[in-house]
C-alpha positions in Angstrom: -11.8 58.1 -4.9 -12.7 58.1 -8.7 -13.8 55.2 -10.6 -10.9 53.3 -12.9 -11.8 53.3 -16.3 -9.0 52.4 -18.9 -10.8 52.3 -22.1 -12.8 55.4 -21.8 -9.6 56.6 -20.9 -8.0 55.1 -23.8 -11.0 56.2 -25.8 -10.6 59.9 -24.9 -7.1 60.2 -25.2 -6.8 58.9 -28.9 -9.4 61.2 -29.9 -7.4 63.9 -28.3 -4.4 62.4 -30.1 -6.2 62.2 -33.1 -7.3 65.7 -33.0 -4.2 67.2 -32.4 -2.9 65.5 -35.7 -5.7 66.9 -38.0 -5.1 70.0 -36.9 -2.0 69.9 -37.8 -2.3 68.0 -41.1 -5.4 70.4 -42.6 -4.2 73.8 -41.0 -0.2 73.1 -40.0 -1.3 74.5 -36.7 -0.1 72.7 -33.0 -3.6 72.2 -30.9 -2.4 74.2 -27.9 -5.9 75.5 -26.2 -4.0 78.2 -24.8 -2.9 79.3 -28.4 -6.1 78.7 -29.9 -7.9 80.8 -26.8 -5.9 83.3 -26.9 -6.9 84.0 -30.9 -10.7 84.0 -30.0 -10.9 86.4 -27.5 -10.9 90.0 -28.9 -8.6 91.1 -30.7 -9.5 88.7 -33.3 -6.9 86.9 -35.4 -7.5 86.4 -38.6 -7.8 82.7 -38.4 -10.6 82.7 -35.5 -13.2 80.5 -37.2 -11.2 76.9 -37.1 -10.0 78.0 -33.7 -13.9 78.4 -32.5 -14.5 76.1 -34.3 -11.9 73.7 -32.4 -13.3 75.2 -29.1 -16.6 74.6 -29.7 -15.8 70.9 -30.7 -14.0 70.6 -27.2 -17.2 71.4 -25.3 -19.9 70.0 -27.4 -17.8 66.5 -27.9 -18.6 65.3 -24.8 -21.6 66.5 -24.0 -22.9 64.6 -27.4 -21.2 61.5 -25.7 -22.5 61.5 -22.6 -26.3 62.1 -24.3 -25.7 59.5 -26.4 -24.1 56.8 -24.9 -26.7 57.2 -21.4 -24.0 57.3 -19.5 -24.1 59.4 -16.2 -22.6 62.8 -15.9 -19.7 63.2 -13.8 -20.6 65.7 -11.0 -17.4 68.2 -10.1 -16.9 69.4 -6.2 -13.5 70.6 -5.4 -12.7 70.8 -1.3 -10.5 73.7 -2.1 -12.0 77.4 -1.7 -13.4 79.0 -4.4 -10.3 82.2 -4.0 -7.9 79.1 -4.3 -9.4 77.6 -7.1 -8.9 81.5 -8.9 -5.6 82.0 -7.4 -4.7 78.9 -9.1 -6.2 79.5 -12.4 -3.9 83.2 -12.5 -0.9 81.2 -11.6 -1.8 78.7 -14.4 -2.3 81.4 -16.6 1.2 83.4 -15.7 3.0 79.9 -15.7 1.6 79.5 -19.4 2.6 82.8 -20.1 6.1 82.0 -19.2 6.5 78.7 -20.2 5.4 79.5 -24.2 2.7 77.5 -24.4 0.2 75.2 -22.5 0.6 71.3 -21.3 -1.7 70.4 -24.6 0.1 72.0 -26.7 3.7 70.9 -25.2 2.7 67.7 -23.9 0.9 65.9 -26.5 1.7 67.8 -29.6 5.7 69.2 -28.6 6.8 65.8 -27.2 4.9 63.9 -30.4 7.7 66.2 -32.3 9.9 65.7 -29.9 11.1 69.2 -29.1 13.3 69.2 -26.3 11.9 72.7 -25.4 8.8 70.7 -24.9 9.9 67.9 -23.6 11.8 70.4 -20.6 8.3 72.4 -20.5 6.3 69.2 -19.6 9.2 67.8 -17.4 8.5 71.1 -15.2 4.3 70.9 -15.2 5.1 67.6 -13.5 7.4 68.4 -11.6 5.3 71.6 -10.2 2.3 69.5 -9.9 4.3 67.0 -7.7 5.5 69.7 -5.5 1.8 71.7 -5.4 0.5 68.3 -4.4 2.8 67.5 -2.0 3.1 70.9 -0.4 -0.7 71.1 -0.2 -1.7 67.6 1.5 0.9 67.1 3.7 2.6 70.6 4.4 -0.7 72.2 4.4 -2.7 69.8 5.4 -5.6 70.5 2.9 -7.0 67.3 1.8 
């Protein structure tokens, strides 16, 4: 079970939101981390620095939080299988691949422009995680 907590929650998500705006007021640019990782890793665009730049921000962000606010790190287990846990990620990635971008950059920034291609795109990540879900604890039996 994980702890509730609605203002760190709250916290974290409008910096997120706030982000996502910047980026697109100083560089016109929709913060998609799919997008934006896809331009870092070789061959280079030629707008790579704001995009490591971004990428850096997301890692370091929160470790600067947690080392200055005391508060404990989070530690991360999954149950599922390390071969699972891959076999997910390459479906992620081929679902992304598909889908035209990633659930950042259709779910916070598309929707916030209200593109219906967007709106559709997140619609389906639901939907799909739903289903996975489902399928997975009581189909399966997994967890």
């Amino acid at each position: 079970m994980t702890e509730f907590t609605p203002l760190v929650s709250l916290f974290g998500g409008a910096l997120i939101g706030l982000a996502a705006v910047m980026l697109m007021a100083f560089h016109g640019r929709i913060a998609g981390m799919t997008g934006i990782v896809a331009s870092v890793i070789p061959p280079l665009g030629s707008d790579w620095a704001w995009r490591a730049a971004f990428l850096a921000g997301a890692v370091i962000a929160p470790a600067l939080i947690v080392a200055f606010a005391g508060g404990d790190v989070i530690g991360f287990h999954s149950p599922m299988p390390v071969e699972w846990l891959v076999a997910g990620g390459l479906i992620v990635g081929i679902g992304v691949t598909f889908g035209g971008g990633c659930t950042s950059g259709h779910g916070v920034c598309g929707m916030a422009r209200f593109s219906v291609r967007s709106i559709v795109a997140t619609l389906t990540f639901m939907a799909t995680t739903a289903a996975t879900v489902f399928i997975v604890r009581h189909v399966l039996g997994v967890l």
